[in-house]
mmCIF file of the C-alpha atoms, coordinates in Angstrom:
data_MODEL
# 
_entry.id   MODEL 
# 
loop_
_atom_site.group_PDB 
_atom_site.id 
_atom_site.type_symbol 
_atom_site.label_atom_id 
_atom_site.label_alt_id 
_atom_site.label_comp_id 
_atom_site.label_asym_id 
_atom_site.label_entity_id 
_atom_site.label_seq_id 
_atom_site.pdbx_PDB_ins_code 
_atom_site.Cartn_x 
_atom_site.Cartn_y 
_atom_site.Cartn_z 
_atom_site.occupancy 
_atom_site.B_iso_or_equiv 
_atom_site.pdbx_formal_charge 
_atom_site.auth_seq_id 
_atom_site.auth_comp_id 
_atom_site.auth_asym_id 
_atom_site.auth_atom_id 
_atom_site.pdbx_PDB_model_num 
ATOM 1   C CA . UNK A 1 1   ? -117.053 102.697 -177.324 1.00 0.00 ? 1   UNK A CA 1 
ATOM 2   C CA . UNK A 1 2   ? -116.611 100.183 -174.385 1.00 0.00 ? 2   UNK A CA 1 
ATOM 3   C CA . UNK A 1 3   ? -114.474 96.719  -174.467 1.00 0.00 ? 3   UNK A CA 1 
ATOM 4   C CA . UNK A 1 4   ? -117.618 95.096  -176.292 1.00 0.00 ? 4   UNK A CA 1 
ATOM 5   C CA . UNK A 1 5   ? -118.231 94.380  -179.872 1.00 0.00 ? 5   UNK A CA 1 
ATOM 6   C CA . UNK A 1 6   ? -120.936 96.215  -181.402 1.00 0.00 ? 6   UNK A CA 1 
ATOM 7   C CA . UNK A 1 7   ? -123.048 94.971  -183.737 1.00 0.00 ? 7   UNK A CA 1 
ATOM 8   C CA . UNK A 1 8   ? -123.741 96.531  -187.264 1.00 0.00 ? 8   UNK A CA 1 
ATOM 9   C CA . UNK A 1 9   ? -126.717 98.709  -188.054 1.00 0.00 ? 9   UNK A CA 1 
ATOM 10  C CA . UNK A 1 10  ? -127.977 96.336  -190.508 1.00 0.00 ? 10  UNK A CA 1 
ATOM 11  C CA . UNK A 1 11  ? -127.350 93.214  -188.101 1.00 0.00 ? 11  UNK A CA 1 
ATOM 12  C CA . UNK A 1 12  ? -128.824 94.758  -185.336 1.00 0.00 ? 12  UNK A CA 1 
ATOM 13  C CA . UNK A 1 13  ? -131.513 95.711  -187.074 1.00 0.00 ? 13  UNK A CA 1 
ATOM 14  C CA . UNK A 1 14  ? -132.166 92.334  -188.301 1.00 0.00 ? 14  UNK A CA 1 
ATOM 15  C CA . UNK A 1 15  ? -132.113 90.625  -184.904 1.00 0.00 ? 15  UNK A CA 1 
ATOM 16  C CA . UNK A 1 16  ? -134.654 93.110  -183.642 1.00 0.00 ? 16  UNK A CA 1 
ATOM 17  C CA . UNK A 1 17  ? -137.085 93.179  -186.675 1.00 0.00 ? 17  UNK A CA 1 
ATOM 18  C CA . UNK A 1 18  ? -136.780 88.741  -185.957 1.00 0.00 ? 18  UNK A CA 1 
ATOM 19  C CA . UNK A 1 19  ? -137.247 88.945  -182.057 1.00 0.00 ? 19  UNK A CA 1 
ATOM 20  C CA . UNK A 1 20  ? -140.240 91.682  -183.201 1.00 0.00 ? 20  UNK A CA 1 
ATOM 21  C CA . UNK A 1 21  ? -141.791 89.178  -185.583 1.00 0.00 ? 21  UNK A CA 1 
ATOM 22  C CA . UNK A 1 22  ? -141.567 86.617  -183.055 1.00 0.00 ? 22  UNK A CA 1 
ATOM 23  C CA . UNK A 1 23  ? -143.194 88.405  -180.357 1.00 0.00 ? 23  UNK A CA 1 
ATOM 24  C CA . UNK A 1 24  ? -145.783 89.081  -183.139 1.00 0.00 ? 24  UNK A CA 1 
ATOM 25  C CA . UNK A 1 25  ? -146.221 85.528  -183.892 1.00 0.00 ? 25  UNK A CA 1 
ATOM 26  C CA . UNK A 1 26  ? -146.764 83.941  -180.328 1.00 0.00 ? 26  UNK A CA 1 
ATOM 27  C CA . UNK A 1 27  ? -149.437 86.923  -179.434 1.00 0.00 ? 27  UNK A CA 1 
ATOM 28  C CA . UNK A 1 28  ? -151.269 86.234  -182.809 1.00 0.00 ? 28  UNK A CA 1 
ATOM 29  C CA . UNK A 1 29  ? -151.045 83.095  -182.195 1.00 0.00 ? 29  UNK A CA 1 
ATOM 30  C CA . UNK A 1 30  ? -152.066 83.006  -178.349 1.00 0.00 ? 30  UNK A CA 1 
ATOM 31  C CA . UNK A 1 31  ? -155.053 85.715  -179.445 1.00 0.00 ? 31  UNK A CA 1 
ATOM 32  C CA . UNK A 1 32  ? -156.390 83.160  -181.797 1.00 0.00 ? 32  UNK A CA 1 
ATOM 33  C CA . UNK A 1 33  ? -156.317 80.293  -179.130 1.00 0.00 ? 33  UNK A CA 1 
ATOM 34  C CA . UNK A 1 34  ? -157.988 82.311  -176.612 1.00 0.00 ? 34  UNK A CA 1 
ATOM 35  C CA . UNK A 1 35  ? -162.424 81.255  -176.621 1.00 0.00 ? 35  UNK A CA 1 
ATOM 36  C CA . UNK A 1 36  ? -163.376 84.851  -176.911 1.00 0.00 ? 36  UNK A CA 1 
ATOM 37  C CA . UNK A 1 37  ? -160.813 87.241  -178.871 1.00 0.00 ? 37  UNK A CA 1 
ATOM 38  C CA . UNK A 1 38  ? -162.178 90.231  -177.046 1.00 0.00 ? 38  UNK A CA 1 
ATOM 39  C CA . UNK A 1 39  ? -160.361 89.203  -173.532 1.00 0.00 ? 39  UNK A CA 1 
ATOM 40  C CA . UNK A 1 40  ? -156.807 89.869  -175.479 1.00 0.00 ? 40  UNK A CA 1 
ATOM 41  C CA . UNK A 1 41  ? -158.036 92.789  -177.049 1.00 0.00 ? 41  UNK A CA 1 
ATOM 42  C CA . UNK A 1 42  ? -159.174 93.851  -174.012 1.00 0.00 ? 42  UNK A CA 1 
ATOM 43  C CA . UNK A 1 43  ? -155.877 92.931  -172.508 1.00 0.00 ? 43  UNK A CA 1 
ATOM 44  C CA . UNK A 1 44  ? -154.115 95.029  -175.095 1.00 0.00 ? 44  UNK A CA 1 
ATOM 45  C CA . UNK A 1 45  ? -156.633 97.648  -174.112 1.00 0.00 ? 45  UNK A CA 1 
ATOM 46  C CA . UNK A 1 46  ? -156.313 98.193  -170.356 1.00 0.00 ? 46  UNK A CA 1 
ATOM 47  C CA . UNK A 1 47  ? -152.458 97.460  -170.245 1.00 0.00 ? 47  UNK A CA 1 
ATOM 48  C CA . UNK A 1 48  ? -152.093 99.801  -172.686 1.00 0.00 ? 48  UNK A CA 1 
ATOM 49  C CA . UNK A 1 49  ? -154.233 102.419 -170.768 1.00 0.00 ? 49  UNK A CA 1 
ATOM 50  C CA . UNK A 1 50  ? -152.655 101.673 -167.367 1.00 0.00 ? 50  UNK A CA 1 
ATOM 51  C CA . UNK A 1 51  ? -148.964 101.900 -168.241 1.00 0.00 ? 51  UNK A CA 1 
ATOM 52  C CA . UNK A 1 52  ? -149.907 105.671 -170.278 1.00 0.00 ? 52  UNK A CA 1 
ATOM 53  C CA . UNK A 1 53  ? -151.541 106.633 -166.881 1.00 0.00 ? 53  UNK A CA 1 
ATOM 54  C CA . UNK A 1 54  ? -148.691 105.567 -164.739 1.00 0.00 ? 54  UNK A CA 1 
ATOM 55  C CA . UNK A 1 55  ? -146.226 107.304 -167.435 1.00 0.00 ? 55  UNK A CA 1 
ATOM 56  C CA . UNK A 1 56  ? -144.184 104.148 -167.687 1.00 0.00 ? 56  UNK A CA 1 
ATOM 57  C CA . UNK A 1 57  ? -142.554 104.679 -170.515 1.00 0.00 ? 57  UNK A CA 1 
ATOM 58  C CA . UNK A 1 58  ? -141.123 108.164 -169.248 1.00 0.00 ? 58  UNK A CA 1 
ATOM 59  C CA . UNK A 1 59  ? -140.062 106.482 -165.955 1.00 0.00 ? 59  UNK A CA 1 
ATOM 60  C CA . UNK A 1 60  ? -138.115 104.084 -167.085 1.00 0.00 ? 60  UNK A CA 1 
ATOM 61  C CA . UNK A 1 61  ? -136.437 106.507 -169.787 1.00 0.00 ? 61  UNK A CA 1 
ATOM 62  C CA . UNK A 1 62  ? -135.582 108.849 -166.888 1.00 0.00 ? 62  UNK A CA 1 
ATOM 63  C CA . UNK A 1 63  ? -133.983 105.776 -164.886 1.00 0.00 ? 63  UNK A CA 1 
ATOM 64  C CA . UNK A 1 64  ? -131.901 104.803 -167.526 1.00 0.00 ? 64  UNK A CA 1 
ATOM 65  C CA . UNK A 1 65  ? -131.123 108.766 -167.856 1.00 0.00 ? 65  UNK A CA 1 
ATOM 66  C CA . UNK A 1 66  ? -130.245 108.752 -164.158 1.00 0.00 ? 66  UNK A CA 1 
ATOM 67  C CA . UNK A 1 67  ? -128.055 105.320 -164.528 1.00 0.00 ? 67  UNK A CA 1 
ATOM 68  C CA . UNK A 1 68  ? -126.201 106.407 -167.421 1.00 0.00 ? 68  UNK A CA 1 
ATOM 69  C CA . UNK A 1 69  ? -125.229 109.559 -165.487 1.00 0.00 ? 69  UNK A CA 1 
ATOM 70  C CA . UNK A 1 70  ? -124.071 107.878 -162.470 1.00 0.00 ? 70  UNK A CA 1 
ATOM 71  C CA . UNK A 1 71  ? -121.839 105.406 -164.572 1.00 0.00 ? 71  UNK A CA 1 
ATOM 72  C CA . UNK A 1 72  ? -120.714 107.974 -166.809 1.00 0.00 ? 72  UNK A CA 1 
ATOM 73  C CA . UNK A 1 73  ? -121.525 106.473 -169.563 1.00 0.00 ? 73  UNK A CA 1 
ATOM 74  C CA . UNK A 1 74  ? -123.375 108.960 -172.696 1.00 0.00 ? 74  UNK A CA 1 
ATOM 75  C CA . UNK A 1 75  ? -122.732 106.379 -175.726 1.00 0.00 ? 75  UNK A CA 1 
ATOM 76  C CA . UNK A 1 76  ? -126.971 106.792 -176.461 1.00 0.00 ? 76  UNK A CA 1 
ATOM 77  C CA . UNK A 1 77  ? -127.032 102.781 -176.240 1.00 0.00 ? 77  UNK A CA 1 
ATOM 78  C CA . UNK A 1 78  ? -127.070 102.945 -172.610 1.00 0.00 ? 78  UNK A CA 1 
ATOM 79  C CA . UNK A 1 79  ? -130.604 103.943 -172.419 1.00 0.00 ? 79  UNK A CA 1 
ATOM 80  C CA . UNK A 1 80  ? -131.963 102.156 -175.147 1.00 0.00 ? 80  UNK A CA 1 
ATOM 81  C CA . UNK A 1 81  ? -130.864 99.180  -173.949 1.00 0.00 ? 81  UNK A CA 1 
ATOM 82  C CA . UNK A 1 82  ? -132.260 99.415  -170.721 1.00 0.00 ? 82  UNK A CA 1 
ATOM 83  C CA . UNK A 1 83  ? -135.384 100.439 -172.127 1.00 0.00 ? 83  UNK A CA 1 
ATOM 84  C CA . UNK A 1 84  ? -135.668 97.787  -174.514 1.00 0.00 ? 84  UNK A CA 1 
ATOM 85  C CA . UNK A 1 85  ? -134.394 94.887  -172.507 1.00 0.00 ? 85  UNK A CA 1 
ATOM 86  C CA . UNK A 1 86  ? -136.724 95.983  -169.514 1.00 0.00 ? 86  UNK A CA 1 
ATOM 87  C CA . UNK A 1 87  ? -139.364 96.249  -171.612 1.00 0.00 ? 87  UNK A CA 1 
ATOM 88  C CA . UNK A 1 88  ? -138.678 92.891  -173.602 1.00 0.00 ? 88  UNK A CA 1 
ATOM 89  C CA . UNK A 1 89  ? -138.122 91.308  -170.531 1.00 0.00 ? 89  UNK A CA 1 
ATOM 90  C CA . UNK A 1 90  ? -141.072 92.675  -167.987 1.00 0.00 ? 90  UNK A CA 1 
ATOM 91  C CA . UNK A 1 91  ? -144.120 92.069  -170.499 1.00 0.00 ? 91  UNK A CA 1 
ATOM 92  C CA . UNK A 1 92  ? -144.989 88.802  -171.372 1.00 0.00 ? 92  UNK A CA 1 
ATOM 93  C CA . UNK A 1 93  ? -146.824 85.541  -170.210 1.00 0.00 ? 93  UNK A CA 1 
ATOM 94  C CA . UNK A 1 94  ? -144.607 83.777  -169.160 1.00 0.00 ? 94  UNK A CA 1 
ATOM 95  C CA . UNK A 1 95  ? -143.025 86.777  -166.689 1.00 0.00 ? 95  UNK A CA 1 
ATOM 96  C CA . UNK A 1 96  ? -146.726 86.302  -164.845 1.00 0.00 ? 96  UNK A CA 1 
ATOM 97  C CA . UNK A 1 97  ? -147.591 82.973  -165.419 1.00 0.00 ? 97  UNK A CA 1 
ATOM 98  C CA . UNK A 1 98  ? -144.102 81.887  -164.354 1.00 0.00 ? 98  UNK A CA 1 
ATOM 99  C CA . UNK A 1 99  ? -144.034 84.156  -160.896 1.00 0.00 ? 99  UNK A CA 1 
ATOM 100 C CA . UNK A 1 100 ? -147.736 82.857  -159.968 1.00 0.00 ? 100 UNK A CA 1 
ATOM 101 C CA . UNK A 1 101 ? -146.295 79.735  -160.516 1.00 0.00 ? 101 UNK A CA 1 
ATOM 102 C CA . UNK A 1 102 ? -143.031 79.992  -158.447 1.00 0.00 ? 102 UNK A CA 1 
ATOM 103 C CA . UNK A 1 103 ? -145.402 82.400  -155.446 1.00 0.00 ? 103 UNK A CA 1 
ATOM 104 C CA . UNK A 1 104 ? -148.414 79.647  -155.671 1.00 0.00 ? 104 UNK A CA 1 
ATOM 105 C CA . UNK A 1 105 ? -146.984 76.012  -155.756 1.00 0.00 ? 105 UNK A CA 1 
ATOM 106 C CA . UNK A 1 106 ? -143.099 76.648  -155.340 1.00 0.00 ? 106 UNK A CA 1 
ATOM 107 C CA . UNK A 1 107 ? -142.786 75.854  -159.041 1.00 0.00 ? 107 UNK A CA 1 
ATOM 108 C CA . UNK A 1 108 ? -139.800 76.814  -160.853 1.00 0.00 ? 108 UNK A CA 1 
ATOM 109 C CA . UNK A 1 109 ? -139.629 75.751  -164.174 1.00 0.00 ? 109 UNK A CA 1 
ATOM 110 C CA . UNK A 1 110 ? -141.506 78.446  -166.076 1.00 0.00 ? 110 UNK A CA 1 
ATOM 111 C CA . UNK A 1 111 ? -138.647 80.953  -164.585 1.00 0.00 ? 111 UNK A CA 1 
ATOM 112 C CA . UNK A 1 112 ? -135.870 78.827  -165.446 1.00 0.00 ? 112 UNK A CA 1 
ATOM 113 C CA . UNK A 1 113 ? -137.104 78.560  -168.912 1.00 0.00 ? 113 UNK A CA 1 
ATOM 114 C CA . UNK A 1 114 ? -137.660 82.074  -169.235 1.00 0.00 ? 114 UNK A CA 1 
ATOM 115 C CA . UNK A 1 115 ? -134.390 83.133  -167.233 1.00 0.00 ? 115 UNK A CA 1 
ATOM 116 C CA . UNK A 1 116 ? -132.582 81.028  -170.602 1.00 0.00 ? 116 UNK A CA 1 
ATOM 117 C CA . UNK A 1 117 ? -134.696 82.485  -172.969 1.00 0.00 ? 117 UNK A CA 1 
ATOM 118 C CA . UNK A 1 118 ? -133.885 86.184  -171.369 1.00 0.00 ? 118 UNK A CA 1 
ATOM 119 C CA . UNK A 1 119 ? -130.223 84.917  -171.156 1.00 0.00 ? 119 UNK A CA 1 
ATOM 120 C CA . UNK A 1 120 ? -129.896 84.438  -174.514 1.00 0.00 ? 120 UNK A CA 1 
ATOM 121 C CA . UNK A 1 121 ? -131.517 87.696  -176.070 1.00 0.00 ? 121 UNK A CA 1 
ATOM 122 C CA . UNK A 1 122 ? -129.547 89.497  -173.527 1.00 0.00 ? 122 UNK A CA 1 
ATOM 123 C CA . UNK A 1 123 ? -126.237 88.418  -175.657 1.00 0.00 ? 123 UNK A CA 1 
ATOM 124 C CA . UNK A 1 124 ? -127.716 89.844  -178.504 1.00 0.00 ? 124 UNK A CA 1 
ATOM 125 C CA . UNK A 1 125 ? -129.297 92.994  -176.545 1.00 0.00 ? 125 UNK A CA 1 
ATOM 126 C CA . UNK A 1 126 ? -126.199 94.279  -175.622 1.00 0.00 ? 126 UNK A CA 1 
ATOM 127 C CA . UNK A 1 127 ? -124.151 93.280  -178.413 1.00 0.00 ? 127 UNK A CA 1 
ATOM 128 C CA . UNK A 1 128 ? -126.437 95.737  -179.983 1.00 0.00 ? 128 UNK A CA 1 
ATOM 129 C CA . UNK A 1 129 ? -126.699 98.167  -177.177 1.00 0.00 ? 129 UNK A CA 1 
ATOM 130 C CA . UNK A 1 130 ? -124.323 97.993  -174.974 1.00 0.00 ? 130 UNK A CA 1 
ATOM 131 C CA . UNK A 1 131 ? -124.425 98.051  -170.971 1.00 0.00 ? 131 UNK A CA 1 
ATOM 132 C CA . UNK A 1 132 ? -127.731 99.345  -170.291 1.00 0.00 ? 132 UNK A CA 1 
ATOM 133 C CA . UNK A 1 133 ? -129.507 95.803  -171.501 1.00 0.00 ? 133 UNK A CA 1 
ATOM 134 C CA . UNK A 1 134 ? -127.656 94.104  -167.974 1.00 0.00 ? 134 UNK A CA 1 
ATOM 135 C CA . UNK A 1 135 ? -129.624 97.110  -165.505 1.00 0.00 ? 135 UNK A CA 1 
ATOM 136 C CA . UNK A 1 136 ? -132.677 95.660  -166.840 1.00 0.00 ? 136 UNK A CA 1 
ATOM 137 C CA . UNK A 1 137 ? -132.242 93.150  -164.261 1.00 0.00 ? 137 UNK A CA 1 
ATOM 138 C CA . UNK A 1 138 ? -133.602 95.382  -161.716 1.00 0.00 ? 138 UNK A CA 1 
ATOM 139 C CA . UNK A 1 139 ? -137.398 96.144  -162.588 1.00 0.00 ? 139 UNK A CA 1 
ATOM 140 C CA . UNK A 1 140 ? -136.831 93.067  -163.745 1.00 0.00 ? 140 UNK A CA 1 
ATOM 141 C CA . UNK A 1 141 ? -136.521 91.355  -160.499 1.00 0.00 ? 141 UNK A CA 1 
ATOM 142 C CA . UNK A 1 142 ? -138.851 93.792  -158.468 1.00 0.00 ? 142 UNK A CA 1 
ATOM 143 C CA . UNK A 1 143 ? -141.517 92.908  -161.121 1.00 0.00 ? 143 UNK A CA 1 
ATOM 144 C CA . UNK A 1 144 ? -141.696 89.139  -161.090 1.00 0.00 ? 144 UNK A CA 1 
ATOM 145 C CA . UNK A 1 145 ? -140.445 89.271  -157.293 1.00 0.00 ? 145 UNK A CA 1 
ATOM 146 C CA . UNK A 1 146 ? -143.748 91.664  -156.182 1.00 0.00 ? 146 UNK A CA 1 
ATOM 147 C CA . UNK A 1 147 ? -145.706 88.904  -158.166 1.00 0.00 ? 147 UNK A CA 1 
ATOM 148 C CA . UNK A 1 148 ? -144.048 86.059  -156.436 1.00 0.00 ? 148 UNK A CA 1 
ATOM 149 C CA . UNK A 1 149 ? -144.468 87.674  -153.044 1.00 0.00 ? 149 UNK A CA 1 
ATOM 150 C CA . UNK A 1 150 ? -148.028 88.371  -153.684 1.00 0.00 ? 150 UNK A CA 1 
ATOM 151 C CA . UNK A 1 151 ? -149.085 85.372  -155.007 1.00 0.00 ? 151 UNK A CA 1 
ATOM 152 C CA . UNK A 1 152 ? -147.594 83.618  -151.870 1.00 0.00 ? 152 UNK A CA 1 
ATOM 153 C CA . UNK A 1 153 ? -149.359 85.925  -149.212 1.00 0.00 ? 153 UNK A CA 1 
ATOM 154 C CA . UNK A 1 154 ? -152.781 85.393  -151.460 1.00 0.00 ? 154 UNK A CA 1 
ATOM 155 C CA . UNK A 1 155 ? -152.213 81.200  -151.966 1.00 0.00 ? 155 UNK A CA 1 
ATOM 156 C CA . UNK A 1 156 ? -152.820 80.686  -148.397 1.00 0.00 ? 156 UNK A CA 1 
ATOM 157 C CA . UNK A 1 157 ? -156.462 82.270  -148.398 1.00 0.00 ? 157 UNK A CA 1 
ATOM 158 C CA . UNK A 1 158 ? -157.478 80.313  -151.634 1.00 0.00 ? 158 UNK A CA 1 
ATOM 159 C CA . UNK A 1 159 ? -158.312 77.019  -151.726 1.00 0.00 ? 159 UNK A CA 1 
ATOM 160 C CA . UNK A 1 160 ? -156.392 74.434  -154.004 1.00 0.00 ? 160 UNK A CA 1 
ATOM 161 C CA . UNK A 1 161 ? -159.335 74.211  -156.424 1.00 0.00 ? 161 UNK A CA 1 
ATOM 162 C CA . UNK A 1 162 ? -159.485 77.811  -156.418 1.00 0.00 ? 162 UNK A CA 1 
ATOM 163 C CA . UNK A 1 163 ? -156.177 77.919  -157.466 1.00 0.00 ? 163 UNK A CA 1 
ATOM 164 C CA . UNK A 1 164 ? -156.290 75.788  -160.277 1.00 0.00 ? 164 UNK A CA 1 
ATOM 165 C CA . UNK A 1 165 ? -159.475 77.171  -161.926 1.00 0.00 ? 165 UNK A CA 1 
ATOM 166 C CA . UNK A 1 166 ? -157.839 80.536  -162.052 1.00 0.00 ? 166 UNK A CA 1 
ATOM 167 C CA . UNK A 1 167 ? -154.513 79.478  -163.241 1.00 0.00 ? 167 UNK A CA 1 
ATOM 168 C CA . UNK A 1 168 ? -156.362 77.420  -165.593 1.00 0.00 ? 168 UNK A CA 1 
ATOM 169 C CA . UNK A 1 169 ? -158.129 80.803  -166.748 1.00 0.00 ? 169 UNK A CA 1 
ATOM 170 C CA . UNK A 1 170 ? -155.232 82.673  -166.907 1.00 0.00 ? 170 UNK A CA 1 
ATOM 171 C CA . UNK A 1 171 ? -153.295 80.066  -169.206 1.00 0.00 ? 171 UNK A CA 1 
ATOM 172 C CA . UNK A 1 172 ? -155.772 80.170  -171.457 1.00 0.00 ? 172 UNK A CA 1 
ATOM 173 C CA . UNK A 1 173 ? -155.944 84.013  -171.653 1.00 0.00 ? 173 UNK A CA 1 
ATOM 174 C CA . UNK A 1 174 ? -152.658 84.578  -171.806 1.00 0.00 ? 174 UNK A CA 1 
ATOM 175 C CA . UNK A 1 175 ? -151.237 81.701  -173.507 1.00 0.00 ? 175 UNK A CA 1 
# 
């Protein structure tokens, strides 16, 4: 079972029906903020259709397949947890809104804030799942990293105004 405490069936599935309703709650709540509801719905929409195309879902299974095989680990939690945590962890406003940030105007904060946040459900991640939740780290990084580096090769070519107007349209679109 691993030198970890598990967590109950009924506890875990408590935390993860609250960290659900939460997620629930802040894109409700960012949907209804936004001038013209269609742009999240849209949102919702083309993600959606772009991570079926690209078979996400199936690649990341098969990584965590491929990682609990080379660690020799076959508990079932090992994959789940990567899954979920990678998931949990990848989509989100502030994963974007943070690395345009960090890429565009050397701006840390949102990261930091989210890098706690992460921390925290992380403890509770693998307390329900074990192992897997800490490999998350990985598409993790490459993720918010490949938006950092991007946005720094781009912020050179755009003026500051620029800038601003389409951060400023991106907060408000994505909360």
């Amino acid at each position: 079972m691993g030198s970890f405490v598990r967590l109950s069936g009924k506890i875990r599935d408590t935390i993860m029906q609250g960290l659900g309703l939460a997620v629930c709650i802040i894109g409700i709540t960012t949907g209804l903020e936004s001038s013209n509801i269609m742009i999240p719905i849209a949102a919702l929409v083309v993600g959606g259709g772009i991570g079926a195309a690209l078979d996400l879902e199936t690649r990341l299974e098969r990584t965590g397949q491929t990682l609990s095989k080379i660690l020799a680990r076959d508990d079932g939690g090992f994959n789940e947890g990567f899954l979920t945590a990678t998931l949990v962890y990848c989509i989100g406003a502030m994963a974007v809104i943070g690395s345009l940030n960090s890429g565009l105007y050397g701006d840390h904060h949102v990261l930091y804030a989210k890098s706690m946040l992460d921390g925290i459900s992380a403890i509770f991640f693998t307390a329900s799942f074990g192992i897997g939740v800490a490999f998350s780290a990985v598409p993790l990084f490459l993720y918010q990293g490949s938006i950092v580096l991007l946005a720094g090769v781009v912020a050179p070519l755009l003026s500051e105004g620029a800038i601003r107007y389409y951060l400023r349209v991106l907060y408000s679109r994505l909360g």
